[in-house]
PALO-612724 format. One record per residue (C-alpha): z, y, x. Coordinates in Angstrom, 1 decimal. Layout:
      up   north    east
       Z       Y       X
...
***
This chain:
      up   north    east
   144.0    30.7    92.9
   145.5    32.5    96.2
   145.2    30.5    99.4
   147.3    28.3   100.5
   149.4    30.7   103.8
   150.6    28.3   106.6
   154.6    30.2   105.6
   153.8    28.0   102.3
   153.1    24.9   104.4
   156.6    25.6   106.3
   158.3    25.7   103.3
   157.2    22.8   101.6
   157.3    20.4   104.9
   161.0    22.3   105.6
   160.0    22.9   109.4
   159.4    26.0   111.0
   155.9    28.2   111.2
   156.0    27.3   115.6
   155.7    23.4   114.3
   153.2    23.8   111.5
   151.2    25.5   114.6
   151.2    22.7   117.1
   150.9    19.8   114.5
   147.4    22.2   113.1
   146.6    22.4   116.7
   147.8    19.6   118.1
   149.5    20.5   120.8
   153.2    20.1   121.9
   155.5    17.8   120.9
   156.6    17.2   117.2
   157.8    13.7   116.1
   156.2    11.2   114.3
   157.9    11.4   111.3
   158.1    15.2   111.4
   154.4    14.8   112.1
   153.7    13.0   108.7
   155.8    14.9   107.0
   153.5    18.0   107.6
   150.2    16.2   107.2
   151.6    15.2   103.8
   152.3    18.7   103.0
   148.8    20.1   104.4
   147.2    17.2   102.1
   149.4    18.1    99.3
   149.1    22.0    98.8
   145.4    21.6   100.6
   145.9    23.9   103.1
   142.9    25.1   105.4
   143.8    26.4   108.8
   142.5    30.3   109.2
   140.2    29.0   112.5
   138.4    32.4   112.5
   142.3    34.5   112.6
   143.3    32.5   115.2
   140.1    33.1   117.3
   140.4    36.8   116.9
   143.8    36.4   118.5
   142.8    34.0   121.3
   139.3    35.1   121.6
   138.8    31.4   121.3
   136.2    29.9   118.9
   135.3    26.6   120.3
   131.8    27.2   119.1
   128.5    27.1   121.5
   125.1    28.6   120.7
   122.7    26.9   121.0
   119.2    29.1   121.2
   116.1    27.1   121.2
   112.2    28.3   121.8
   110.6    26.0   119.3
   111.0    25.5   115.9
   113.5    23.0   114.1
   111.5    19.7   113.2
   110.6    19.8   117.0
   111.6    16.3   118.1
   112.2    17.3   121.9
   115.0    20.4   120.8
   116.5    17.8   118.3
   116.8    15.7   121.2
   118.4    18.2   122.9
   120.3    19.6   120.1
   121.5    16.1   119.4
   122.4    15.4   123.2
   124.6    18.9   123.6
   126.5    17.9   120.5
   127.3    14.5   121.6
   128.7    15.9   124.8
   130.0    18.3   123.0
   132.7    16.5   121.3
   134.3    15.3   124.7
   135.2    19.2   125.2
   136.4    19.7   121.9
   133.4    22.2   121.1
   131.0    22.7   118.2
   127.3    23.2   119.1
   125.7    25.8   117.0
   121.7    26.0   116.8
   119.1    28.4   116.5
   115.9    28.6   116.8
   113.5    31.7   118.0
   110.4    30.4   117.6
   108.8    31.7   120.9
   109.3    35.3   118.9
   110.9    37.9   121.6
   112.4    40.3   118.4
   113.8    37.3   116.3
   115.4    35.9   120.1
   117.0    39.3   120.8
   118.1    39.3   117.4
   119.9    35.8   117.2
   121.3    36.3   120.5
   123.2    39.5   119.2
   124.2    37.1   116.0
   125.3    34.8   118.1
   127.7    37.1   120.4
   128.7    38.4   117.1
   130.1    35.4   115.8
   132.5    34.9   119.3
   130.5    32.2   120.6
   132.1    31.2   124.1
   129.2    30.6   125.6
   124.8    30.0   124.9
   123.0    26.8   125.8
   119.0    28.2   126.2
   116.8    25.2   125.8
   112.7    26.1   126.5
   111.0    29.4   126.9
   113.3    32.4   126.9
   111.0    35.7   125.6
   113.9    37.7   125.8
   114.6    40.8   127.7
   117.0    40.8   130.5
   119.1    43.4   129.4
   119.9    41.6   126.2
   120.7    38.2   128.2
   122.9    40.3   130.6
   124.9    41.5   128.2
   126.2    38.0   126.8
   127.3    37.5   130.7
   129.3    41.0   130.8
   131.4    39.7   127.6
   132.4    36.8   129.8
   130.0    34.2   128.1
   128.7    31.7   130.3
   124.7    30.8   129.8
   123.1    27.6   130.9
   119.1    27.6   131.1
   117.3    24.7   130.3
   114.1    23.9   131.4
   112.4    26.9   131.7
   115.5    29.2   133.5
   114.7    32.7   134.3
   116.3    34.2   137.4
   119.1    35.9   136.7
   122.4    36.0   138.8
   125.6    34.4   136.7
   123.6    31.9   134.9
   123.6    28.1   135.6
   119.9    26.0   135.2
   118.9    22.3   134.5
   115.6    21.6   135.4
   113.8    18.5   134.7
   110.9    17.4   137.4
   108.4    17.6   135.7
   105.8    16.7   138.9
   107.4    13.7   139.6
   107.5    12.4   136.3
   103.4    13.0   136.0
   103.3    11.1   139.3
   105.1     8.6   137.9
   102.2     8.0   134.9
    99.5     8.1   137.4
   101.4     5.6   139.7
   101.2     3.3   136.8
    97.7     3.8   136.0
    96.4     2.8   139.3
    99.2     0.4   139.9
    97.2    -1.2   136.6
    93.7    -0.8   138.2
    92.6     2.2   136.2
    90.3     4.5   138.4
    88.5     7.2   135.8
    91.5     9.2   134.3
    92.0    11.7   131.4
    94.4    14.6   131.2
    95.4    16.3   127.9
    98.5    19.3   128.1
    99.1    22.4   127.1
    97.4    25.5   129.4
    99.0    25.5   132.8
    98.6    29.1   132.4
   101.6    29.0   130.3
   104.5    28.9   132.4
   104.9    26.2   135.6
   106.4    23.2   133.5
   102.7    22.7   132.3
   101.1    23.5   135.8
   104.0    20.8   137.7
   102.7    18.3   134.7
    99.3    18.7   135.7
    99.8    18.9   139.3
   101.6    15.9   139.5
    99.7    13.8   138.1
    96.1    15.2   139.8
    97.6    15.1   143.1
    99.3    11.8   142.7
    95.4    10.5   141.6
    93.5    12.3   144.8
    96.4    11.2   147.2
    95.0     7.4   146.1
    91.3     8.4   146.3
    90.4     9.2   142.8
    90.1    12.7   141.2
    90.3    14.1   137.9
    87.1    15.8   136.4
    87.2    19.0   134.4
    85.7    17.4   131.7
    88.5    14.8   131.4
    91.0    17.7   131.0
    92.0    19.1   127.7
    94.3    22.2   128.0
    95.8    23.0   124.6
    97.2    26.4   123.3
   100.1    24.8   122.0
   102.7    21.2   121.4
   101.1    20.4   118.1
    98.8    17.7   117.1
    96.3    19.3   116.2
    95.1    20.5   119.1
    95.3    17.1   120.7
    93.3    16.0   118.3
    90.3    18.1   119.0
    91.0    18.2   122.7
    90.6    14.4   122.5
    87.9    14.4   120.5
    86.3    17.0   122.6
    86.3    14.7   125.7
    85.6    11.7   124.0
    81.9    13.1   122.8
    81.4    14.6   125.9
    82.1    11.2   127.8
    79.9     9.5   125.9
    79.6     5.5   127.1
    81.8     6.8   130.6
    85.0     7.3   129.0
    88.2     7.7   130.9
    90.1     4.1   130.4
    93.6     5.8   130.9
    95.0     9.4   129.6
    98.3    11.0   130.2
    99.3    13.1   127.3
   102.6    15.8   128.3
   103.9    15.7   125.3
   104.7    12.6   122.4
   103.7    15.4   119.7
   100.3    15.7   121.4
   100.1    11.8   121.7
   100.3    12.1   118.2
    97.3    13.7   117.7
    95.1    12.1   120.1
    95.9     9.1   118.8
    94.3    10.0   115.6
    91.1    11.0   116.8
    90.8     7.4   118.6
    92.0     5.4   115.7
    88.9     7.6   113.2
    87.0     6.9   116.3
    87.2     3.3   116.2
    89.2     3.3   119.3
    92.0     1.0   120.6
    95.1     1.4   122.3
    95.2     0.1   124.5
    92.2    -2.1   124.8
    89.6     0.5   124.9
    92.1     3.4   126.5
    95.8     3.5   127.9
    98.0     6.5   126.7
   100.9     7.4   128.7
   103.0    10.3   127.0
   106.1    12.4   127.9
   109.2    13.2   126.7
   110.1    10.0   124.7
   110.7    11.6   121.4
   107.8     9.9   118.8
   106.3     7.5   121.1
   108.4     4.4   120.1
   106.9     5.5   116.6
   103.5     5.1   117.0
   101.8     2.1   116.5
   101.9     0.9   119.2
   105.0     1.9   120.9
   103.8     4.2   123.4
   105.0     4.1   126.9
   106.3     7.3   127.7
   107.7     9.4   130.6
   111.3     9.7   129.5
   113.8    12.7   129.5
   117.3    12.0   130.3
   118.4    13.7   127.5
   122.4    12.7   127.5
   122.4    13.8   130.7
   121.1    17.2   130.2
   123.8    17.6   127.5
   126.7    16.1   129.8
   125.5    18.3   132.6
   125.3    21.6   130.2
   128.7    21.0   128.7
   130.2    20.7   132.1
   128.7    24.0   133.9
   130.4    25.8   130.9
   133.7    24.4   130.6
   133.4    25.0   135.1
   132.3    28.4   134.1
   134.8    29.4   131.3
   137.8    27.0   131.9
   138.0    27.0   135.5
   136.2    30.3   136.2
   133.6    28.8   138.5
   131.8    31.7   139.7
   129.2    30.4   142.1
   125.7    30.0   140.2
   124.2    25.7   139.7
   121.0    24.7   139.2
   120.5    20.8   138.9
   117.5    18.9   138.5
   117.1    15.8   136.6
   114.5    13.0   137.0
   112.5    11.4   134.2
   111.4     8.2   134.2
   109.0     5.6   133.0
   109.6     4.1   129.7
   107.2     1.0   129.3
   106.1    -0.2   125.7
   102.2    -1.3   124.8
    99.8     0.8   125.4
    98.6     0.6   129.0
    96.3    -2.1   130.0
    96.2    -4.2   132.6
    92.7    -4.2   133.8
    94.0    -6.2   136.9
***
């Protein structure tokens, strides 16, 4: 069957091509009976507007990329994926996601894909591997980028940041607000890029500003956000503890609470009567059993402020670079004690 042409759709309705056109793209002023008229006929002959012809001729595809560093069942870039479509819709765009994996060739790739299929713009969300060549040459065909998270530092790009330090001080504030004094730390390697380090930092500094410190051997540095690794990094420090265990941990990540968890429950350990957990990032804590308080992401806010430094950037030709910071803060559920 040939498709439906929009001259076929003029016909039918007995209006002209110019009115099929704003009624299709809703803009302009066609009456209300004219209107239902050519919805009627649209229904009838079920006629699908060419989107893709008409972006060739604008250079318009309403269509975002979306590239993020983890893979797709990770909870914190489906909250983010989820956030930057939500926003999305108030700018009448479509959010399309990829995912690299943390691979540099498979990035590069997508990224090309994605300039390829006219996007009007790419949302980065985690670690970028890719070269800077390749990300400059999504700015020279007018695409605007916004970083998030982990920006690099490249002239014509905008960057949301999340602070990370203060959030970690946030956990430890609790801990000693709740009369815990011997602390545990389990994150990914701060070698890794300065996310994990201000995680750390924030939370060690925020202990030895109040007189306590955190020992080496209450640290578990993990190669990696899966639970796995928090599992043996828990059970690591737990055997080396023996009967002086830390009463509190902060885990940076809900994935790695996860796993920790785990290793406690085999262990025959409580949350939290034997030890509080504190995680970050709000994604599977309320899931856990019990709900896990959490240092919580503002993730609709991320994906109003992302939305809005493109449409500056490609609607009203903003040219002066942004970076904004966002705060986390404390989500509280059951599992700190008071020991008050």
């Amino acid at each position: 069957m040939a498709a439906v042409l929009i001259k076929d759709v003029a016909l039918h309705a007995g209006v002209s091509l110019a009115t099929i056109t704003r009624v299709v793209n809703k803009q302009g002023y066609v009456s209300a009976e004219t209107r239902k008229r050519v919805e009627n006929s649209i229904e009838t002959l079920g006629y699908v507007p060419n989107h893709m012809a008409r972006a060739l001729k604008n250079n318009r595809t309403g269509v975002i990329g979306n590239m993020m560093s983890l893979e797709a069942d990770n909870p914190f870039c489906a909250k983010i994926s989820l956030a930057l479509k939500n926003a999305a819709a108030e700018y009448s765009y479509q959010i399309l996601p990829v995912y690299s994996e943390e691979d540099k060739h498979r990035e590069e790739h997508l990224i090309r894909e994605l300039v390829g299929r006219m996007v009007e713009g790419i949302i980065f969300t985690g670690i970028i591997k890719s070269n800077r060549k390749v990300i400059k040459t999504v700015l020279s065909g007018h695409r605007p980028i916004v970083m998030i998270e982990r920006p690099l530092n490249i002239p014509g790009t905008d960057k949301i940041l999340i602070d990370d330090f203060s959030g970690a001080a946030l956990a430890a504030r609790r801990f000693l607000e709740f009369g815990h004094r011997v602390c545990g730390f389990i994150g990914r390697d701060t070698a890794t890029g300065t996310v994990e380090a201000k995680r750390f930092d924030g939370f060690k500094q925020t202990l030895e500003e109040n007189g306590l410190s955190l020992p080496g051997k209450n640290a578990g540095f993990v190669q990696g956000y899966g639970a796995k690794f928090a599992y043996d990094a828990m059970e690591k420090i737990i055997k080396k503890a023996g009967k002086n265990l830390p009463t509190a941990f902060f885990i940076t990540s809900d994935v790695l609470v996860c796993g920790a968890m785990q290793y406690l429950y085999q262990a025959g350990l409580r949350v939290p009567e034997d030890i509080s957990i504190i995680g970050n990032d709000n994604t599977l804590s309320v899931l856990c059993s019990p709900p896990v308080t959490t240092i919580a992401i503002p993730y609709e806010e991320i994906g109003r402020t992302a939305l809005s430094m493109l449409w500056e950037r490609r609607e009203q030709h903003r040219g002066t670079d942004r970076t904004v910071t966002l705060k986390p803060f404390l989500l509280e559920r059951e599992s700190v004690a008071d020991l008050r």
